[in-house]
C-alpha positions as CSV (number, residue, x, y, z in Angstrom):
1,X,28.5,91.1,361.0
2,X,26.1,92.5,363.8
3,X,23.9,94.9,362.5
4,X,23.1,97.7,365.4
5,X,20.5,100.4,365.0
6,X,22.2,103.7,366.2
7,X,20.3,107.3,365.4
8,X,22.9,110.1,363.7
9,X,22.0,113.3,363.3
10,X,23.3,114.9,360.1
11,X,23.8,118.2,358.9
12,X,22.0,118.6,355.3
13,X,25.2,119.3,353.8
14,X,26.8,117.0,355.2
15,X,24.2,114.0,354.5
16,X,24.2,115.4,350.9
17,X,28.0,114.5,350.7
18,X,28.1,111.8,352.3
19,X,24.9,110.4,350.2
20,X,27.2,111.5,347.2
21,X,30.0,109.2,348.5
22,X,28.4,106.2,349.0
23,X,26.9,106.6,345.4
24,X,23.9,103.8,344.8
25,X,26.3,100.7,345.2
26,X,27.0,100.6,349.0
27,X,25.1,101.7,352.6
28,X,25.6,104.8,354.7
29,X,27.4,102.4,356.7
30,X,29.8,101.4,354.1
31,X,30.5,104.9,353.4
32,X,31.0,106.0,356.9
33,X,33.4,103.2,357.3
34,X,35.5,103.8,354.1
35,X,36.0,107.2,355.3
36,X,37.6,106.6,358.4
37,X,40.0,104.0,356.9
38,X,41.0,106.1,354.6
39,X,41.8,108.6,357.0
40,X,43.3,106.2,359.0
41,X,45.8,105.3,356.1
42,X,46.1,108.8,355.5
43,X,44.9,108.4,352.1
44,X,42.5,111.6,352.3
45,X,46.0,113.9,353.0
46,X,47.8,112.1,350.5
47,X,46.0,113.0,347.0
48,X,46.6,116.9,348.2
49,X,50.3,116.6,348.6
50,X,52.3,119.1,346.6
51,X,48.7,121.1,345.5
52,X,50.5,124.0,347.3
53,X,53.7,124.7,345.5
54,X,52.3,126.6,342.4
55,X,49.9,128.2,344.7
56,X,52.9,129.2,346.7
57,X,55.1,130.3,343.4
58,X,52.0,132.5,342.7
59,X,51.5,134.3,346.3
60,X,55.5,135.3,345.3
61,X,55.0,136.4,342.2
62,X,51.9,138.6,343.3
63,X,53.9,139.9,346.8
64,X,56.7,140.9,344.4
65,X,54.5,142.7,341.6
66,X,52.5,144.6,345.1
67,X,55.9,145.7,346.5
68,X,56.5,146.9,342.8
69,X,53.5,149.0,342.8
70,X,53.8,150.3,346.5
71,X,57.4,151.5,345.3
72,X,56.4,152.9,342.1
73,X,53.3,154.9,344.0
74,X,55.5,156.3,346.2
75,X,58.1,157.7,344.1
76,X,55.4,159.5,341.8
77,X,54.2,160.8,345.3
C-alpha cells in the first residue's frame, strides 16, 4: 500500500467524531476508508430502516388529539 501525505482540514466536530470512530485500534485513514464503504454498501441507511414507523404512528395520534382540541375550542367559543 502507498502511503501519500495529503493535508485535510477538519471541522472540530467533525475530527471529534471521526476520532471517536476510529477508536485507538485503527488510523484516520482506516476510518475515513471504512466510512465510505460502508456508504458504498449502503450499510449507514440500512441500520435506520423502519426507525420511522412509530415516529409516524405518533405524529397521527398527536394530529388527531390537536384536531380534537381545535374542535372542542371552537364549540365552547
Amino acid at each position: 500500500m502507498c502511503t501519500m501525505t495529503k493535508p485535510v482540514t477538519l471541522s472540530n466536530a467533525a475530527y471529534k467524531a471521526l476520532a471517536k470512530i476510529k477508536g485507538n485500534d485503527m488510523s484516520f485513514s482506516d476510518a475515513v476508508l471504512k466510512l465510505v464503504e460502508n456508504s458504498r454498501n449502503g450499510q449507514d441507511f440500512h441500520k435506520f430502516a423502519g426507525a420511522l414507523k412509530t415516529q409516524a404512528a405518533e405524529l397521527e395520534k398527536f394530529k388527531k388529539q390537536l384536531e380534537e382540541e381545535r374542535t372542542r375550542n371552537v364549540e365552547k367559543m
